[in-house]
ZATORTOR-791070 format. One record per residue: residue in three letters; chain; residue number from 1; x, y, z of N, C-alpha, C in turn. Coordinates in Angstrom, 3 decimals, padded with zeros to 6 digits. Each point is the difference from the previous one (the first is absolute). Example, Ala and Ser with C-alpha at 12.3 -4.5 7.8 and 13.67 -1.06 7.14 Angstrom:
REM ZATORTOR-791070
+--------+--------+-----+----------+----------+----------+----------+----------+----------+----------+----------+----------+
: residu : chaine : num :   n.east :  n.north :     n.up :  ca.east : ca.north :    ca.up :   c.east :  c.north :     c.up :
+--------+--------+-----+----------+----------+----------+----------+----------+----------+----------+----------+----------+
:    ALA :      A :   1 :  013.190 : -005.690 :  007.800 : -000.890 :  001.190 :  000.000 :  000.900 :  001.200 :  000.000 :
:    SER :      A :   2 : -000.350 :  001.050 : -000.720 :  000.820 :  001.190 :  000.060 : -000.770 :  001.090 :  000.730 :
+--------+--------+-----+----------+----------+----------+----------+----------+----------+----------+----------+----------+
REM end
This chain:
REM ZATORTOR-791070
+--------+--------+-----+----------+----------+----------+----------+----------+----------+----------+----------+----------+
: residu : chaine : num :   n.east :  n.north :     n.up :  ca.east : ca.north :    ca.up :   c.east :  c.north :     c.up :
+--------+--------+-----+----------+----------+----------+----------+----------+----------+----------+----------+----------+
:    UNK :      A :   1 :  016.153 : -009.830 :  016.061 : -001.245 : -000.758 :  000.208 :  000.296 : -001.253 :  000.820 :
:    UNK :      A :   2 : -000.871 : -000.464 :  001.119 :  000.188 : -000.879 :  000.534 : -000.036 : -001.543 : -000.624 :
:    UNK :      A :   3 :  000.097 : -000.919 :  000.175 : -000.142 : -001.139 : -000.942 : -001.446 : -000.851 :  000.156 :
:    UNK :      A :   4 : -000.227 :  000.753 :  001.916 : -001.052 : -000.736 :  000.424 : -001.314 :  000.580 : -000.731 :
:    UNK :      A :   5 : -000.224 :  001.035 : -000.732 : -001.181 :  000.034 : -000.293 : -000.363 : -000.579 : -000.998 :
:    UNK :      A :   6 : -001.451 : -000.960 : -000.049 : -000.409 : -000.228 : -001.397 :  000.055 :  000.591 : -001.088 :
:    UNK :      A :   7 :  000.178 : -000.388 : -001.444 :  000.411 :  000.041 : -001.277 : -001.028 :  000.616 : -000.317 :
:    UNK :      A :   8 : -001.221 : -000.599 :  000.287 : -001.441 :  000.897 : -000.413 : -000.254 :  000.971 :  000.457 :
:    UNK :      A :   9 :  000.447 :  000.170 :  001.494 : -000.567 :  001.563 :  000.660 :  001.280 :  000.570 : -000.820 :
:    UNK :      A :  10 :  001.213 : -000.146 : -000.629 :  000.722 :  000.474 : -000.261 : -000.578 :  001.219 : -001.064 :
:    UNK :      A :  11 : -000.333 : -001.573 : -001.132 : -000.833 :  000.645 : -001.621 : -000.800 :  000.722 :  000.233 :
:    UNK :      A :  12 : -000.805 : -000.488 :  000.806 : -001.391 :  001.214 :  000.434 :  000.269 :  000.725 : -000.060 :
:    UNK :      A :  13 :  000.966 :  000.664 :  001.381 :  000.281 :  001.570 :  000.379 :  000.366 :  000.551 : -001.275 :
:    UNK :      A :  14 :  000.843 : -001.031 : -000.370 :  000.516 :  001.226 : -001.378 : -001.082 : -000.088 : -000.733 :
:    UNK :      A :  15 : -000.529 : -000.633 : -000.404 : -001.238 :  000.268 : -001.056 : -000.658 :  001.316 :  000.454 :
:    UNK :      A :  16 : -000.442 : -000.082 :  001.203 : -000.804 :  001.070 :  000.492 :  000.755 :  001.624 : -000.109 :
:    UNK :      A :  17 :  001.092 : -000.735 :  000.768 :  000.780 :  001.828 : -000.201 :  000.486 :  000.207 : -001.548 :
:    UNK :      A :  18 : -000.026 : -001.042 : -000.944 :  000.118 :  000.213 : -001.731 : -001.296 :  001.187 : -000.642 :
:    UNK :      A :  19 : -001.289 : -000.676 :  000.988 : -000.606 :  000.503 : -000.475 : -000.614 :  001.232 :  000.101 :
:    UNK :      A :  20 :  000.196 :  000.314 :  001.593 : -000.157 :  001.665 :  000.664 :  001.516 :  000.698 : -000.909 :
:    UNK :      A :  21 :  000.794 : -000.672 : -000.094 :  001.158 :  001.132 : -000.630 : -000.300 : -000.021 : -001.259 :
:    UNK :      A :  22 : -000.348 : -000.513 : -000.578 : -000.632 :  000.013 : -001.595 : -001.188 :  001.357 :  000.306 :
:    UNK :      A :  23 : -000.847 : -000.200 :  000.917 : -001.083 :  000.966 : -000.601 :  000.440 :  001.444 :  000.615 :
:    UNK :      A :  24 :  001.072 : -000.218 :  000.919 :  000.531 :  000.986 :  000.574 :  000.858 :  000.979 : -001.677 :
:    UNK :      A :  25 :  000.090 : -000.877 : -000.550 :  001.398 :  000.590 : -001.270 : -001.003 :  000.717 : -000.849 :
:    UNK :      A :  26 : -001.103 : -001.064 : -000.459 : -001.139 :  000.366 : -001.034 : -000.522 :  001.144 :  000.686 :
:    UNK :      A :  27 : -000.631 :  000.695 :  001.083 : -000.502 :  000.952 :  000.708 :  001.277 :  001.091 : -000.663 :
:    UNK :      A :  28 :  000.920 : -000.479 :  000.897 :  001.306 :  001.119 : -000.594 :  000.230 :  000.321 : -001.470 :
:    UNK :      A :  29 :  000.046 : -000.510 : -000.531 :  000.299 :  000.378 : -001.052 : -001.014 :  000.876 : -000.973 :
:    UNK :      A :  30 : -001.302 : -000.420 :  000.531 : -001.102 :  000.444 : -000.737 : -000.126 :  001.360 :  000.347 :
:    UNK :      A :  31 :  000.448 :  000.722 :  001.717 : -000.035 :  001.305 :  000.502 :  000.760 :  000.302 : -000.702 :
:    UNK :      A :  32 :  001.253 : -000.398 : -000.044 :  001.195 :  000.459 : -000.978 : -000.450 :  000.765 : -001.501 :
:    UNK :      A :  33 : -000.475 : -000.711 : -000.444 : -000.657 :  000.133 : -001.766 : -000.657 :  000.916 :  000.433 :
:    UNK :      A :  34 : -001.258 :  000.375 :  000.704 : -001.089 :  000.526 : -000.042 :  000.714 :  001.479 :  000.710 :
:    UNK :      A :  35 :  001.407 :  000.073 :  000.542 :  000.526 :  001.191 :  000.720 :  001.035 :  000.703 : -001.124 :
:    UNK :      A :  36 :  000.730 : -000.775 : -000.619 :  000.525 :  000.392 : -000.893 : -000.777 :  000.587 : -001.393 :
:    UNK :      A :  37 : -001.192 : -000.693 : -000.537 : -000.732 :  000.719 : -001.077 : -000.966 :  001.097 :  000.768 :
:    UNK :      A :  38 : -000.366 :  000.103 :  001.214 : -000.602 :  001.122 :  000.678 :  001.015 :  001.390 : -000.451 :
:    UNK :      A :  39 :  001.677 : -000.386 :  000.858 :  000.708 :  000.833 :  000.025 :  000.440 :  000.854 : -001.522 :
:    UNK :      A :  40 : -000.031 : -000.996 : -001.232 : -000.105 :  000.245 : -001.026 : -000.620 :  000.530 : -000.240 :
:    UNK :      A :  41 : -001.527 : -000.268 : -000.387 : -000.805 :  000.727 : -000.580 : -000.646 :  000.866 :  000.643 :
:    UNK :      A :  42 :  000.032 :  000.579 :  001.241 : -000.988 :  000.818 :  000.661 :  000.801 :  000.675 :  000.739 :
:    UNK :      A :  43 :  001.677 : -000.358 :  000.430 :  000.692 :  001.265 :  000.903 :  000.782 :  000.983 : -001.456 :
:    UNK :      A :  44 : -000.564 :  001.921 :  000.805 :  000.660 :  000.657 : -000.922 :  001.124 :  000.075 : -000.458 :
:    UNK :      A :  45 :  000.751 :  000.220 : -001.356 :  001.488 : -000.821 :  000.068 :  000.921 :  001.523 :  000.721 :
:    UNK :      A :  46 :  000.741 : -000.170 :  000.191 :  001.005 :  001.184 :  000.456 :  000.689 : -000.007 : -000.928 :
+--------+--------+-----+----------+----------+----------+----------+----------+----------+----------+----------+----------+
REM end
């Protein structure tokens, strides 16, 4: 990281990309759950 950029645009960015990767995880994880009890309960077992 350069030194020249402000401290605040610093926090920002990360705040911002905290918060797209947060809903990015919550999205994921929720397909996750909802693919795994699909695969459970509704694929025929072999």
């Amino acid at each position: 990281m350069s030194e020249k950029t402000p401290r605040a645009d610093v926090l920002k960015a990360g705040e911002t990309a905290g918060r797209i990767q947060k809903g990015n995880v919550v999205s994921r994880a929720v397909r996750a759950v909802l693919d795994s009890s699909y695969n459970t309960y509704f694929m025929p077992r072999m």
